[in-house]
C-alpha atoms as one frame of an Amber mdcrd trajectory, in Angstrom:
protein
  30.225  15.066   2.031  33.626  14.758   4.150  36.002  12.342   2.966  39.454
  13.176   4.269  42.166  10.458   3.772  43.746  10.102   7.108  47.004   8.793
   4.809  46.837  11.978   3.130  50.061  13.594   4.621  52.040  10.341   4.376
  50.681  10.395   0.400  51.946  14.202   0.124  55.384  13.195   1.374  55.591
  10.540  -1.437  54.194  13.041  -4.072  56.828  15.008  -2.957  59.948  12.572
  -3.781  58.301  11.400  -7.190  60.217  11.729 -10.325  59.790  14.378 -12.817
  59.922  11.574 -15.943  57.043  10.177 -18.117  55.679   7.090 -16.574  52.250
   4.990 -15.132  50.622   5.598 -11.027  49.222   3.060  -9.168  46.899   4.300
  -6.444  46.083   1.026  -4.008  43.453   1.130  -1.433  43.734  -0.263   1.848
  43.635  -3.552   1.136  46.536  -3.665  -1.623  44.641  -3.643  -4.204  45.465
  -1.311  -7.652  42.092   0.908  -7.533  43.157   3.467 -10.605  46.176   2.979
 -13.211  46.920   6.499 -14.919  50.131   8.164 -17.068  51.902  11.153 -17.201
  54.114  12.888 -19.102  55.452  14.002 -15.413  54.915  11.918 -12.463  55.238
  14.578  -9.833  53.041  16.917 -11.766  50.086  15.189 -12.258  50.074  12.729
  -9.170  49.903  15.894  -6.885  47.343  17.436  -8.525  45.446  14.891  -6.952
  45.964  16.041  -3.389  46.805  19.729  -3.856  43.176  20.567  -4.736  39.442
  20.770  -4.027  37.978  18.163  -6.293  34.969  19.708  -8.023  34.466  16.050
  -9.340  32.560  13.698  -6.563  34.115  10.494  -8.229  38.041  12.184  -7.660
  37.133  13.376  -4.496  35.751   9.953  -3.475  38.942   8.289  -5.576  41.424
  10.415  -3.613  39.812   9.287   0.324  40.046   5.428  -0.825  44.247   5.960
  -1.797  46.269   4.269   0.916  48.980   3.637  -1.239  50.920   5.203  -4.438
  53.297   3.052  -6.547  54.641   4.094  -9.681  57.100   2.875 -13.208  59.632
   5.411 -14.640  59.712   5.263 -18.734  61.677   6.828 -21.494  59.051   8.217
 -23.257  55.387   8.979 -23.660  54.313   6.827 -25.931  55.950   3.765 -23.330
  53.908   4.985 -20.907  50.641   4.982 -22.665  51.461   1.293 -24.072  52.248
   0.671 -20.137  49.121   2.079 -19.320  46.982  -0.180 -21.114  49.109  -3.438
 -20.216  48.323  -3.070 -16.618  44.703  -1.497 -17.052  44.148  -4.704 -19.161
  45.531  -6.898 -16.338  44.432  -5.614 -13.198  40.876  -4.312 -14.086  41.026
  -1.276 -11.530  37.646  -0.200 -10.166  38.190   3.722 -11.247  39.330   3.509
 -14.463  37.846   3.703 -18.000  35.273   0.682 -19.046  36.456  -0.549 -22.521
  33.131  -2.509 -24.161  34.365  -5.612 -25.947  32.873  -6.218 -29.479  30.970
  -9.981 -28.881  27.900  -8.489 -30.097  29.244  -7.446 -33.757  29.706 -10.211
 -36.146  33.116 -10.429 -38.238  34.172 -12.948 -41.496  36.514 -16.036 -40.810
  38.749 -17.249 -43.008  39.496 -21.168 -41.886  43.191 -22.208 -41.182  42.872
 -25.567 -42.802  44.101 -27.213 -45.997  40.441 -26.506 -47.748  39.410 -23.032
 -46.016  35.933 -22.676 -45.104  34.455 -18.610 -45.427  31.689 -17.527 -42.749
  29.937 -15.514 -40.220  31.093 -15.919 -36.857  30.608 -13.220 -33.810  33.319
 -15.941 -31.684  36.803 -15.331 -32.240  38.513 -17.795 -30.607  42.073 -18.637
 -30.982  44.358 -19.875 -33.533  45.301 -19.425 -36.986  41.824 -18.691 -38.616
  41.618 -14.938 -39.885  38.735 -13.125 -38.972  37.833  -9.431 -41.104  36.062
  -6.682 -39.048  33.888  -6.481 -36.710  30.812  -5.388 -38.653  28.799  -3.483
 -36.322  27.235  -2.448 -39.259  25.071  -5.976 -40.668  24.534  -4.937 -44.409
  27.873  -3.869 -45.358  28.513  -8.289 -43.883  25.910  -9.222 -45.818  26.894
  -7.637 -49.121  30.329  -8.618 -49.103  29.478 -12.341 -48.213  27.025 -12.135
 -51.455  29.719 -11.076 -53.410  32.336 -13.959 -52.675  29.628 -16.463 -52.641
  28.384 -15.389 -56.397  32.113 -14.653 -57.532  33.579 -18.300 -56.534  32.388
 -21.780 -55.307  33.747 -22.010 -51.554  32.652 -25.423 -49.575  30.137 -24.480
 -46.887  30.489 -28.206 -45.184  32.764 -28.814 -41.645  34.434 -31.843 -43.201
  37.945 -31.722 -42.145  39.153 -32.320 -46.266  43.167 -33.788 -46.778  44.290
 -34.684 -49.678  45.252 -37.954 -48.766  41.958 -38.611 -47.409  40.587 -37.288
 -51.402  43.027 -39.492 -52.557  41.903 -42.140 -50.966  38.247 -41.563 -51.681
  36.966 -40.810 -48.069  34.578 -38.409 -49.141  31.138 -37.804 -50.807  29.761
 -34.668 -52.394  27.180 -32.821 -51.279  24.089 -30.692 -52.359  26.523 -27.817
 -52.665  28.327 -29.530 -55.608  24.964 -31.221 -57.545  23.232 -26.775 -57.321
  26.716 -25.174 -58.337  27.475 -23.822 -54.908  30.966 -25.470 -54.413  33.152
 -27.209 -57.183  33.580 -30.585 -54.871  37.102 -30.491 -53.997  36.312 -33.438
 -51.972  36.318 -35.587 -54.652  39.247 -34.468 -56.851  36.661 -32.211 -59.288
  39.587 -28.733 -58.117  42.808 -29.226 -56.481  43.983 -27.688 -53.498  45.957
 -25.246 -55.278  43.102 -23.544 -57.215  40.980 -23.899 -54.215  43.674 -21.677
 -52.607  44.156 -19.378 -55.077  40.264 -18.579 -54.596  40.678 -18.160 -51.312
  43.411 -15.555 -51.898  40.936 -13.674 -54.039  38.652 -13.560 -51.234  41.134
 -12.211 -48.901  41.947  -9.240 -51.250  38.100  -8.778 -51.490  38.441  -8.634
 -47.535  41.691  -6.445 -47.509  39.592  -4.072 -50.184  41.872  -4.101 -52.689
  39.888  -5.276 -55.921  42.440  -3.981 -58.387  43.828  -7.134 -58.040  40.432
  -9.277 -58.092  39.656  -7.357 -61.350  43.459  -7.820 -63.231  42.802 -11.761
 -62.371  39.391 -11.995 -64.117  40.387  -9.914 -66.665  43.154 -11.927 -67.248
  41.052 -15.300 -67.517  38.458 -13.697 -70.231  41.422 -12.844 -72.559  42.960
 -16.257 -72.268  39.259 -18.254 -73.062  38.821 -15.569 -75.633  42.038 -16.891
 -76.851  40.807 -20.356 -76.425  37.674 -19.662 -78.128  36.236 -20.701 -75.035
  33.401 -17.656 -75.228  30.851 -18.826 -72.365  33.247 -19.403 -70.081  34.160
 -15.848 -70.949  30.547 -14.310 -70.726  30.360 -16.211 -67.327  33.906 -14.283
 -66.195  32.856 -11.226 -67.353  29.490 -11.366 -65.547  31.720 -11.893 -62.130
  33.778  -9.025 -63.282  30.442  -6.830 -63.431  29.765  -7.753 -59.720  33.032
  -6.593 -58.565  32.354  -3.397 -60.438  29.243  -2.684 -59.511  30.183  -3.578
 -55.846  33.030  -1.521 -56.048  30.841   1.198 -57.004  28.537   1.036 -53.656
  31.811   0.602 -51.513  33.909   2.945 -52.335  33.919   6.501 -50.705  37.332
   8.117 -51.480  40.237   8.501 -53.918  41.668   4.575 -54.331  45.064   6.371
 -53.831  44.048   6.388 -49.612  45.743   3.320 -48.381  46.083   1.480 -44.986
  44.860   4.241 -42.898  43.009   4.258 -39.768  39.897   6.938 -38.550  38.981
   7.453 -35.116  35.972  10.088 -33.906  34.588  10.047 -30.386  31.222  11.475
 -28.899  30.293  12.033 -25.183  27.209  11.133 -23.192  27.510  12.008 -19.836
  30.005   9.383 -18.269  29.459   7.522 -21.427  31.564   8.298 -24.232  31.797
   6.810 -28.000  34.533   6.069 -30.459  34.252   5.091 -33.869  36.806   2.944
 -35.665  37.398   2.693 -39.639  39.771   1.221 -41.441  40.498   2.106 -45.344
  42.774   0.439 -47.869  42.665   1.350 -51.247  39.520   3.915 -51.044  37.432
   1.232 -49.168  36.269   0.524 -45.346  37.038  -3.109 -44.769  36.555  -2.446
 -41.472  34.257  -0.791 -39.200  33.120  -0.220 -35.587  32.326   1.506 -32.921
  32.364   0.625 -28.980  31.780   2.728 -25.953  33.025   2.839 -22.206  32.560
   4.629 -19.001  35.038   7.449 -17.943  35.329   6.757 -14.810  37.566   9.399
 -13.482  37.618  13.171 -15.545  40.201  11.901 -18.368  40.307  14.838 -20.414
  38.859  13.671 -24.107  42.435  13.546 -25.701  43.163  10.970 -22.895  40.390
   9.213 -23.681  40.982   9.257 -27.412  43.903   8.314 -26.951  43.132   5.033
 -24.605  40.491   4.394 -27.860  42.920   4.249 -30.436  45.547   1.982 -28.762
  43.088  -0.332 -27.590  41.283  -1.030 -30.810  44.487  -0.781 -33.114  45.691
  -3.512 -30.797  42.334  -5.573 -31.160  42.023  -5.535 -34.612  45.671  -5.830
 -35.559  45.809  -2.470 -37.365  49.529  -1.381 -39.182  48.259   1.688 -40.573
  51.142   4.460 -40.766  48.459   7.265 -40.443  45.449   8.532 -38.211  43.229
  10.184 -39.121  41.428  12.086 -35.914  38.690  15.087 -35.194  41.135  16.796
 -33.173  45.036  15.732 -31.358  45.135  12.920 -29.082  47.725  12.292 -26.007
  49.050   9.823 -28.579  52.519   9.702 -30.402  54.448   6.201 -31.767  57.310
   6.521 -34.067  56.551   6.026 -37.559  52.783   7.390 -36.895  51.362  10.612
 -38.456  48.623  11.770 -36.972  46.260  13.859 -39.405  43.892  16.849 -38.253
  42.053  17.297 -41.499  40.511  20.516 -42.733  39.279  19.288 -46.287  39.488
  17.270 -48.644  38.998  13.229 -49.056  40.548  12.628 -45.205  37.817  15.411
 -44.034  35.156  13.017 -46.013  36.484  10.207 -44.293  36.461  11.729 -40.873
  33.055  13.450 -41.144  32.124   9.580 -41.776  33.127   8.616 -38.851  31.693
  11.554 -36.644  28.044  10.578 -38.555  28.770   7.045 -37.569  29.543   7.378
 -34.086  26.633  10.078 -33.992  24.534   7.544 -35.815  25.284   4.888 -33.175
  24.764   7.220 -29.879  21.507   7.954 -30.835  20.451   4.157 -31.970  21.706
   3.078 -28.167  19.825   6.080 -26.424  16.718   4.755 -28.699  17.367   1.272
 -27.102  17.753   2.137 -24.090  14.491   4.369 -23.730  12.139   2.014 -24.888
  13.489  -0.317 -21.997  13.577   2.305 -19.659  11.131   5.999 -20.760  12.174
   7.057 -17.078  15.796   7.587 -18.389  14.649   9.361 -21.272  13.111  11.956
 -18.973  16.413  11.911 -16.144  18.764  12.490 -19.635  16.747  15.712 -21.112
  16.474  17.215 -17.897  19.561  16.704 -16.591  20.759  18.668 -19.993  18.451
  21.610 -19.545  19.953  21.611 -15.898  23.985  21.770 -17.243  22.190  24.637
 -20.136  21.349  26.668 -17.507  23.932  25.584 -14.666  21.163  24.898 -12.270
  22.192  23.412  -8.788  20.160  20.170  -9.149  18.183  18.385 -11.970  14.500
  20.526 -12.845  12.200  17.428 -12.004   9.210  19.615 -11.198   8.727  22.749
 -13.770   6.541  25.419 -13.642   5.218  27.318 -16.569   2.988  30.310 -16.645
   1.062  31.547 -19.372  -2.020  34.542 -19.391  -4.672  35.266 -22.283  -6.758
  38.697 -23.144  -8.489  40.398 -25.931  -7.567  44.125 -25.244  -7.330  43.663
 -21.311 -11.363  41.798 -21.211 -11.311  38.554 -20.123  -8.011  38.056 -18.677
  -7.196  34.762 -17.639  -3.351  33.284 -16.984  -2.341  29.316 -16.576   0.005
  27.213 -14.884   0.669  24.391 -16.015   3.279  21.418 -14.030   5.952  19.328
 -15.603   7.271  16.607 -13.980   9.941  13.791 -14.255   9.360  15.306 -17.967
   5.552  14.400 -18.457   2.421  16.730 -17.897   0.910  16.235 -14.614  -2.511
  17.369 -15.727  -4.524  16.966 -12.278  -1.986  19.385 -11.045  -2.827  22.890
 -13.930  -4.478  25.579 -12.243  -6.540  28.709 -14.215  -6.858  32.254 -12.747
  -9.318  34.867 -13.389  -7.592  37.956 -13.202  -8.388  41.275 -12.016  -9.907
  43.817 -14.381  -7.187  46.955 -13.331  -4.483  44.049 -14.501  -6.024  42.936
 -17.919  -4.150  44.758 -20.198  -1.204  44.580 -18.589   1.165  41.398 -19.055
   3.870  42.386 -17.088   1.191  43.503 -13.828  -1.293  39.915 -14.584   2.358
  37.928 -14.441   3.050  39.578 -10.929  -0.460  38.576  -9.868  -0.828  34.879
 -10.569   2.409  34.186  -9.440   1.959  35.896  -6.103  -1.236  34.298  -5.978
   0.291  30.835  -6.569   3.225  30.933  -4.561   2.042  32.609  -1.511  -1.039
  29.767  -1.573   2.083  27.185  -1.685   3.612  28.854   1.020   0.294  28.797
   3.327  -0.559  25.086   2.219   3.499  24.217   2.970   3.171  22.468  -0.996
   5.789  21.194  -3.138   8.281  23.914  -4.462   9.297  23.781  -8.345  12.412
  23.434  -9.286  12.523  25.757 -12.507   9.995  28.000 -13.232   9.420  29.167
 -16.742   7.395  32.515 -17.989   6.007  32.466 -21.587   7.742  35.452 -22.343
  10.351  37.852 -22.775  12.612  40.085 -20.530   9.614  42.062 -19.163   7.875
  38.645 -17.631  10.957  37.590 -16.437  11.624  40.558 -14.427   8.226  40.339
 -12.935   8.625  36.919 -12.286  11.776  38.145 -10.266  10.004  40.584  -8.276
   7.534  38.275  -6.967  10.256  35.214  -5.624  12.312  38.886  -4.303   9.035
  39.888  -2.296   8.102  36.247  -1.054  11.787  35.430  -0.163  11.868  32.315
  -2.317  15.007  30.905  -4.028  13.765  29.529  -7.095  15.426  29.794 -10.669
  13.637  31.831 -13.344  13.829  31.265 -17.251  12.091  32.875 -19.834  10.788
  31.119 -23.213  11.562  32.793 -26.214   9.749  32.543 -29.525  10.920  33.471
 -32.829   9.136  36.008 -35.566   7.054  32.828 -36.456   6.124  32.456 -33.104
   7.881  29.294 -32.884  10.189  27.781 -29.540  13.600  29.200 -30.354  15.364
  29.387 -27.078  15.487  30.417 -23.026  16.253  33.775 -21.463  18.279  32.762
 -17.742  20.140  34.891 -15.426  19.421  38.149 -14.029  21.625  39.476 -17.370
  18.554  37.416 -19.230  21.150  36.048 -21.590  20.117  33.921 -24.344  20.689
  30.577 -24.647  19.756  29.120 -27.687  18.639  25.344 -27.647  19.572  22.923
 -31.215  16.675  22.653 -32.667  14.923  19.325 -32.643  16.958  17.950 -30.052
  15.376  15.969 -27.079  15.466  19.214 -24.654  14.292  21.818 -27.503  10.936
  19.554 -28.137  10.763  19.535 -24.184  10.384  23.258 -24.018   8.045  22.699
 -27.147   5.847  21.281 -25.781   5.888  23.202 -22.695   4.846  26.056 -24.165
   2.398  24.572 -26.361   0.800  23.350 -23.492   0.892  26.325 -21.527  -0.288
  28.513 -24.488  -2.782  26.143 -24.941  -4.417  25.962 -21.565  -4.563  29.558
 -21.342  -5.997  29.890 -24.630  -8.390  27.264 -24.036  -9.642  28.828 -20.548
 -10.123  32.246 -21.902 -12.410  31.322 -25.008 -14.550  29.579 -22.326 -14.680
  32.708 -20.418 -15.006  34.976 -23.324 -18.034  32.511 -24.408 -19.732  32.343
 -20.985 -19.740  36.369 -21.157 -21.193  36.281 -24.127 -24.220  33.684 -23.496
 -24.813  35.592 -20.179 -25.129  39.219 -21.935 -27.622  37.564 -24.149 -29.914
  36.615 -21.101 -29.219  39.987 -19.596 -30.389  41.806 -22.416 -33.972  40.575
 -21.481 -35.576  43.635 -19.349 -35.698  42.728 -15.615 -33.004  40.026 -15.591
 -29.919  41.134 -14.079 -26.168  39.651 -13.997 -26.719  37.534 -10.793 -29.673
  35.583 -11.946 -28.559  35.129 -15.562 -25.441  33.470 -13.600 -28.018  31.145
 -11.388 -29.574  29.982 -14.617 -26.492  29.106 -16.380 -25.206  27.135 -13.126
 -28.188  25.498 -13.352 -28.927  24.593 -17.063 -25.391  25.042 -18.502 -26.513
  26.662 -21.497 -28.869  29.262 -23.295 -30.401  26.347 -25.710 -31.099  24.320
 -22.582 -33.037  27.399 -20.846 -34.856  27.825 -24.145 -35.963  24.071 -23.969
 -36.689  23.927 -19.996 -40.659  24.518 -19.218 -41.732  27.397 -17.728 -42.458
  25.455 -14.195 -38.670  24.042 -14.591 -37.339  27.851 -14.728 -39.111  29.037
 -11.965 -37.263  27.379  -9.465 -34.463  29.274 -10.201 -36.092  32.837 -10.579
 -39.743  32.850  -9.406 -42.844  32.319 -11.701 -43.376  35.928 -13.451 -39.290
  36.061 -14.511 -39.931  32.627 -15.766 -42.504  34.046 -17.839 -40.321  36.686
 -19.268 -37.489  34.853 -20.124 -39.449  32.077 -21.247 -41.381  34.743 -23.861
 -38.371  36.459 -24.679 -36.266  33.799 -25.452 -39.223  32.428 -27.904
């Protein structure tokens, strides 16, 4: 596709004049409007990279035609021109650039700004002063702490607007909550304001994840009724302090020393990539979640890291002095240490992440193919087309398969894949010839010269991929044949381990090894290829081998040769039926004294 940008030469003369500095590009389009925001570390550098180059990429290429314009801000340092970046992304939405997901779907905790704070579940954040603690994209972890405050202290659940002068002034009622032990009724005087506060603190260090602090308080209050003699209230103190162990137990995954630090992993899918966000204070994730967005031009995965952990460090208010990251980002800010970690509790903490983010991939691909099993089948083949660097996607597949018992009998298969399902209507079997029975590299020649010159006569449908059950020997006699009958058509060869199992493909005309994960979507694919294909021909040559059998057995009778035994089993389908057919019944196949013999010799 030609898309030459007939500004192109005016755009080269401004590349050329651009500063050497760190700073943002604005590429506009015709119209004026900002169609892609990006940064540099050099302006000049990277800007002309867009013009000074074949694009392999269709979405630069098609970026690069739209430019009319190039504007551009001079900074002091990278890190400005990252925060610069995001400012103007954020405000002027270009059509090119990365997709940022906001987090609307994943409930969070609110803390109330009002005199008597109310603690819920909300998945709004709207402005103000209430405080609001995650998102949650994980439910349980919400659900568990929420438990925990509500069986740890008695916070109103009601929307009442409370003041003290309107408790002072007896305005309100109490509620259910109050008369079942759920709230202590601050609404009519039964706790002040002050220790209704101070329980709210509590629940914001519960929040924060540091319990130390929770713990010291209860503690604290069992000594001082011990003192007091007051023992129930003490059992009923220490029972809360149990929950905050025991919950403390289930939440936390590292050394308590880890505090106020930040973990970011990312994962690709196609366009589509993934970052995870946690957030630890004192050994626990109080926060966690993980959004994806569209690259929309070829950000390198640094870039895009970086772009990840600005935006949601920004969202969620984050101060934490360290990172913690999979590899480095295109991401420095004074004061920041970003950590690379090899082992140890930060390599726990990371490998969290990465099993999150993995975790969450593969529940939206789940999602997404029960709404749509078509894109199931586009995703697995369009990997097994970037395994084996194939010009387009493999939506039509051959595989060929033959079958023998020391060269008699020899059958072969081939069976058709397509848009990733069997097309069954579509197998075909071959009898082969005798001379090429024992031979599996000679019987591969033959059924696929047979096939493919018949597709050639009828003008069929091509396949895309072709696949031999086999090793290097079928492959190279697959390659022979497309050679001989001029056709273009990529070859690959499925290997099996010593168990016989799926274990990888042969490609190239180097028949290099390419080994497939195991139990991914594309290895149970090729599974079940070649399962089928084994199958078929399996299937089709115990027929034959059975049919051979049934008709020796009639040809054993004296004066009954091949042909007829073959008339008779076309006609009665089996040995038992000619056994049970009347003598009159047989004769119309054979004539009246064969009927007789077979009729007495079958007896």
């Amino acid at each position: 596709m030609n898309r030459t940008n007939p500004h192109i030469e005016q755009l080269k003369e401004i590349v050329n004049n651009l500063p050497t500095q760190p700073g943002c590009y604005q590429y506009l389009d015709e119209k004026g409007q900002i169609i892609y925001v990006g940064k540099a570390k050099n302006l000049k550098r990277r800007v002309s990279s867009y013009f000074n180059k074949e694009h392999a990429d269709m979405k630069t290429t098609l970026l690069v035609s739209k430019i009319c314009q190039i504007k551009y801000i001079v900074v002091t340092t990278d890190q400005d021109a990252l925060l610069l970046e995001n400012s103007l992304i954020k405000k002027h939405k270009p059509k090119y650039n990365i997709l940022l997901k906001d987090d609307k779907t994943y409930p969070s905790i609110c803390i109330t700004d009002e005199p008597f704070p109310r603690v819920f579940r909300t998945r709004n954040r709207v402005g103000g002063k209430n405080q609001y603690y995650g998102p949650y994209s994980h439910v349980g972890t919400l659900n568990l702490m929420l438990e925990l405050i509500g069986r740890l202290y008695r916070i109103r659940s009601c929307r009442t607007l409370l003041t003290e002068q309107g408790i002072a002034q007896g305005k309100y009622r109490e509620c259910l909550d109050w008369h079942i032990k759920k709230c202590n009724a601050p609404c009519i005087g039964n706790q002040t304001q002050q220790e209704y506060i101070n329980q709210i603190e509590q629940i914001r260090n519960i929040l924060n994840g540091n319990l130390k602090s929770v713990e010291q308080i209860l503690l604290d209050r069992i000594q001082q009724h011990c003192q007091n003699l007051e023992f129930e209230k003490a059992q009923e103190i220490k029972e809360k302090l149990e929950l905050v162990s025991d919950f403390k137990k289930k939440s936390q995954v590292v050394s308590s020393g880890l505090e106020n630090i930040d973990i970011f992993s990312i994962e690709k899918d196609g366009e589509i990539y993934y970052i995870n966000y946690l957030h630890v204070s004192n050994g626990f994730i109080n926060q966690a979640y993980t959004t994806e967005f569209r690259n929309r031009m070829d950000e390198s995965e640094p870039e895009l890291l970086a772009t990840g952990i600005m935006e949601l460090r920004k969202r969620y208010g984050s101060t934490a002095k360290e990172i913690i990251v999979p590899f480095k980002p295109e991401f420095t800010e004074e004061g920041i240490q970003i950590t690379v970690p090899e082992k140890g509790e930060k390599m726990k903490l990371l490998k969290l992440s990465m099993m999150n983010v993995k975790q969450y991939r593969a529940d939206r691909l789940k999602t997404a193919d029960k709404l749509n099993p078509e894109q199931k089948h586009t995703r697995v083949l369009k990997e097994l087309q970037n395994c084996l660097k194939l010009e387009k996607i493999p939506l039509r597949i051959e595989c060929f398969d033959n079958s023998h018992i020391n060269g008699e009998n020899a059958v072969a298969s081939c069976i058709v894949w397509e848009n990733g399902k069997p097309e069954k209507n579509e197998f075909r079997l071959f009898n082969l010839e005798q001379k090429n029975g024992g031979d599996d590299y000679a019987s591969m020649k033959e059924v696929m010269t047979r096939r493919y010159t018949r597709l050639i006569e009828e003008n069929s449908k091509m396949p895309d991929l072709i696949l031999v059950d086999g090793g290097k020997g079928q492959m190279s006699a697959a390659h022979e044949v497309m050679e001989k009958l001029q056709i273009n058509i990529p070859v690959a060869g499925l290997v099996k381990n010593g168990h016989h199992k799926t274990n990888g493909l042969l490609f190239g005309k180097e028949k290099a090894q390419i080994g497939i994960k195991a139990g991914s979507e594309l290895f149970l694919m090729l599974e079940r290829i070649q399962d089928q294909v084994h199958r078929t021909a399996i299937s089709f040559h115990r027929n034959k081998r059975s049919k051979s059998q049934i008709s020796s057995e009639l040809t054993e009778i004296k004066g009954i040769g091949t042909k007829t035994a073959q008339e008779l089993l076309v006609k009665f389908k089996s040995v038992k039926r000619i056994k049970e057919a009347t003598i009159e019944e047989i004769e119309t196949v054979t004539g009246k004294s064969k009927a007789l013999i077979i009729k007495n010799n079958l007896k």
